[in-house]
C-alpha positions as a Python dict, from the first residue, in 0.01 Angstrom:
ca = {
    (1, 'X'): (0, 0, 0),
    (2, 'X'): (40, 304, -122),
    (3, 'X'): (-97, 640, 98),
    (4, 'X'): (-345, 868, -78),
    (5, 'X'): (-332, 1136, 187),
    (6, 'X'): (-91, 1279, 440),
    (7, 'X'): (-169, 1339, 804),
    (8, 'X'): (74, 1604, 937),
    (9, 'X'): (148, 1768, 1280),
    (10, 'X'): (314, 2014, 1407),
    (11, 'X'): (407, 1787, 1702),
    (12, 'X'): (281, 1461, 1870),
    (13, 'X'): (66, 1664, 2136),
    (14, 'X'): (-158, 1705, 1831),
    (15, 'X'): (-252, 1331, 1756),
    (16, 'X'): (-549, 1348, 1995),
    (17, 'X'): (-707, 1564, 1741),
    (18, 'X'): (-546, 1427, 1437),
    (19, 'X'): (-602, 1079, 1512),
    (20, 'X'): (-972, 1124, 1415),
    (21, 'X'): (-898, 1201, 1033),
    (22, 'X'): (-685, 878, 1070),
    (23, 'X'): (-999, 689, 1203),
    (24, 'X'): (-1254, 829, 935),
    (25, 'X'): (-935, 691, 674),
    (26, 'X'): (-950, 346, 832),
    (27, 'X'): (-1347, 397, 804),
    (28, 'X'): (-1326, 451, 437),
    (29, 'X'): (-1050, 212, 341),
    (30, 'X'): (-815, 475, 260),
    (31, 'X'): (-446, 434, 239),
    (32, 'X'): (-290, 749, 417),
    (33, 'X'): (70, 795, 664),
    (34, 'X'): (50, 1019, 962),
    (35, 'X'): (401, 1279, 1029),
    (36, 'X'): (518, 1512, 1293),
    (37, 'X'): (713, 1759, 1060),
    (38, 'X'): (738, 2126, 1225),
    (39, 'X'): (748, 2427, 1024),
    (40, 'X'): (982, 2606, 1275),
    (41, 'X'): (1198, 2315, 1417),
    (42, 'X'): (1252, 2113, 1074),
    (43, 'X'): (1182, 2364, 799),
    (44, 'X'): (1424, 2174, 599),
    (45, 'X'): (1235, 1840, 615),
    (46, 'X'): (890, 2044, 583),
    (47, 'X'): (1019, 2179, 243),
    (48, 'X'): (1144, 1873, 111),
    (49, 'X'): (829, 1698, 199),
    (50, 'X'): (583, 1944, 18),
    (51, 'X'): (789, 1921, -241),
    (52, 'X'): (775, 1576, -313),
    (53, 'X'): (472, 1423, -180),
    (54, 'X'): (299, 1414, -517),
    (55, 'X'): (564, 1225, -612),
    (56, 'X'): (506, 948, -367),
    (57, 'X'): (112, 948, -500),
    (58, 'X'): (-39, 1172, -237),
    (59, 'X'): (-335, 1300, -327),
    (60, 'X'): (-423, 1567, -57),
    (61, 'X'): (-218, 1670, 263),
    (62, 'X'): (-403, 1779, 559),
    (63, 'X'): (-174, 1963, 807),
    (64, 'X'): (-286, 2063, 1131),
    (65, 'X'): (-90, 2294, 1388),
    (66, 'X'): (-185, 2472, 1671),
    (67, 'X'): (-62, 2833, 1781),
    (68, 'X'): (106, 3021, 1487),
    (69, 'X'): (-35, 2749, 1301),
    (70, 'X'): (234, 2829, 974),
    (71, 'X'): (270, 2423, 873),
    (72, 'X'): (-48, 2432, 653),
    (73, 'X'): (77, 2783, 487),
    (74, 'X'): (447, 2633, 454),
    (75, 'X'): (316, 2290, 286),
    (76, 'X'): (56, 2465, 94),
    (77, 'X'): (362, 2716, -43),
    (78, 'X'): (535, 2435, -190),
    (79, 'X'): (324, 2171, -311),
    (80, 'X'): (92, 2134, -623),
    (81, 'X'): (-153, 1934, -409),
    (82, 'X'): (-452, 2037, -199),
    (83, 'X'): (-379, 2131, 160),
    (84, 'X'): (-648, 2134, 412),
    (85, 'X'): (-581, 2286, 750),
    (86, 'X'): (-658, 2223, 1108),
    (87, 'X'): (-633, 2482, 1377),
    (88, 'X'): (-507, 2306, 1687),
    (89, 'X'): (-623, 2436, 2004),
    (90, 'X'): (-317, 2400, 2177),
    (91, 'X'): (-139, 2472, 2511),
    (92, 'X'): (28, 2759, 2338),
    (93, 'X'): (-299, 2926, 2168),
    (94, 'X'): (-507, 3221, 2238),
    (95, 'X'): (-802, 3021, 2260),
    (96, 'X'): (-754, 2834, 1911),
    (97, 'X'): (-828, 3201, 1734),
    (98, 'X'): (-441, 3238, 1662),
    (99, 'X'): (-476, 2925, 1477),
    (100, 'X'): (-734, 2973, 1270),
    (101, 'X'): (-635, 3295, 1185),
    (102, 'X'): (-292, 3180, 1103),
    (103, 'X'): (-476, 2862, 852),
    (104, 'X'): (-727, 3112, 738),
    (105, 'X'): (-580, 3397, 604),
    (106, 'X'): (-345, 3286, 378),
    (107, 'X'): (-252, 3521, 102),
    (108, 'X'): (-383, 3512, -263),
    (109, 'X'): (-197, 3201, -456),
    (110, 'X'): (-147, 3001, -140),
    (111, 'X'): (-490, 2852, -108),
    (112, 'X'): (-517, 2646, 218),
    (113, 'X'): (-866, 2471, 257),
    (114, 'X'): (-951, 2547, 640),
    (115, 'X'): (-1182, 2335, 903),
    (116, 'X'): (-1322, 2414, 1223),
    (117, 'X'): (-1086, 2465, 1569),
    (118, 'X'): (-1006, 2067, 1638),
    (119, 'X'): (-1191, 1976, 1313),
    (120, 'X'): (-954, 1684, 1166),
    (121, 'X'): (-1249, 1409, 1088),
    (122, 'X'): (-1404, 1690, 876),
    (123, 'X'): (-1068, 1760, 704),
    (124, 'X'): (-1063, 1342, 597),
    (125, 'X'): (-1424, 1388, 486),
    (126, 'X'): (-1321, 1679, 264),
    (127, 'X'): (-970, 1513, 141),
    (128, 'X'): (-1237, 1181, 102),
    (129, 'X'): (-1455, 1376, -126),
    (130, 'X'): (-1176, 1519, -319),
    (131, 'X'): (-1031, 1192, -352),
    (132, 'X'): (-1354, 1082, -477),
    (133, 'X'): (-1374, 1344, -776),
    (134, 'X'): (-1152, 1080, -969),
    (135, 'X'): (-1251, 738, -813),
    (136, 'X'): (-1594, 629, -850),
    (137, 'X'): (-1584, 368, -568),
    (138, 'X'): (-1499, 611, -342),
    (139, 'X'): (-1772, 855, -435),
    (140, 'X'): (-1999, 553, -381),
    (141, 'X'): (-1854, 519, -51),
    (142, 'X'): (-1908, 914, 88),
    (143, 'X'): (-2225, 931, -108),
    (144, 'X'): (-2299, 573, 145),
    (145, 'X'): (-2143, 794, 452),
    (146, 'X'): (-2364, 1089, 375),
    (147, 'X'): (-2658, 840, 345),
    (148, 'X'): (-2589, 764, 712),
    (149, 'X'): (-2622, 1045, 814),
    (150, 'X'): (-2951, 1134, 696),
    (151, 'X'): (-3045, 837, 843),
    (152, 'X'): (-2892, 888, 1228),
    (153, 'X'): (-3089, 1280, 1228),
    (154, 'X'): (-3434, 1047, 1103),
    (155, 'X'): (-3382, 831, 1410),
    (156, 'X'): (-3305, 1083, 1649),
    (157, 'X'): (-3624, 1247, 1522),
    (158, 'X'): (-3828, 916, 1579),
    (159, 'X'): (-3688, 893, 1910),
    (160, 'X'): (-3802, 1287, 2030),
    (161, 'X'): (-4162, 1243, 1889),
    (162, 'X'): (-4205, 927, 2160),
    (163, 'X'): (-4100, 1183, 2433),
    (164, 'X'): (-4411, 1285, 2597),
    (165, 'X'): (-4436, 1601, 2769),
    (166, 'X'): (-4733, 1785, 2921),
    (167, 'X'): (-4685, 2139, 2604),
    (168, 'X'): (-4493, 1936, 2373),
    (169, 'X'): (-4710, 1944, 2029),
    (170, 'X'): (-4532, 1687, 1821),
}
């Protein structure tokens, strides 16, 4: 099996977070790899890896990294492919915010796709739906997931409305 998408880390203290992209993957029956590759301790194997991963069929790469956060930036530098960033926050942060400025603000030509502080199962949604812009099945599939969704907010709204209360109108 080939992997469509690449899970990277600055370091292993950031699977906790990561692992949930790897989970929505396993949801959606998509073939992905998960890497610790740091931007400051390997930038050798960092560059060689953004270079080729669309040679190896990757479709997207979703780095995440927490304090200086450059791995997204680094990846996005040298690879044709979509990059979506995580902001870790880690031990080392100032409260996450040096993370997602560090993701965010990239500079013009250097796109990096950014998700919420600790946001990793939205990054798979978004590398799913891009993913999906050239496989039907798997637009089927988030248009399915989305579905669900709906459907967990009308049940949570036929739950309140049995909730008596003595002011409670609905």
């Amino acid at each position: 099996m080939t992997p469509e998408v690449s899970i990277i880390m600055g370091s292993t203290s950031d699977l906790k977070i990561m692992e949930e992209a790897a989970k929505f993957f396993d949801e959606m029956e998509i073939p992905y790899e998960i890497n610790a590759l740091s931007a400051h301790r390997v930038p050798d194997l960092v560059a060689d890896f953004a270079k080729n991963a669309h040679k190896r069929g990757i479709k997207v790469i979703i780095a995440g990294a927490g304090g200086a956060a450059h791995l997204p930036g680094v990846i996005a530098a040298s690879t044709p492919l979509p990059v979506i960033g995580v902001p870790i926050k880690s031990s080392n942060s100032i409260d996450g915010w040096d993370s997602i400025l560090s993701i965010l603000q990239m500079p013009s030509g250097i796109p990096v796709a950014t998700v919420a502080l600790d946001g990793a199962r939205n990054a798979a949604i978004l590398a799913a739906q891009i993913i999906a812009t050239g496989n039907p099945a798997m637009g089927e599939k988030i248009i399915k997931f989305k579905a669900d969704l709906a459907k967990k907010i009308e049940k949570a709204n036929k739950d309140l409305a049995e909730i008596k209360m003595k002011f409670k109108t609905n």
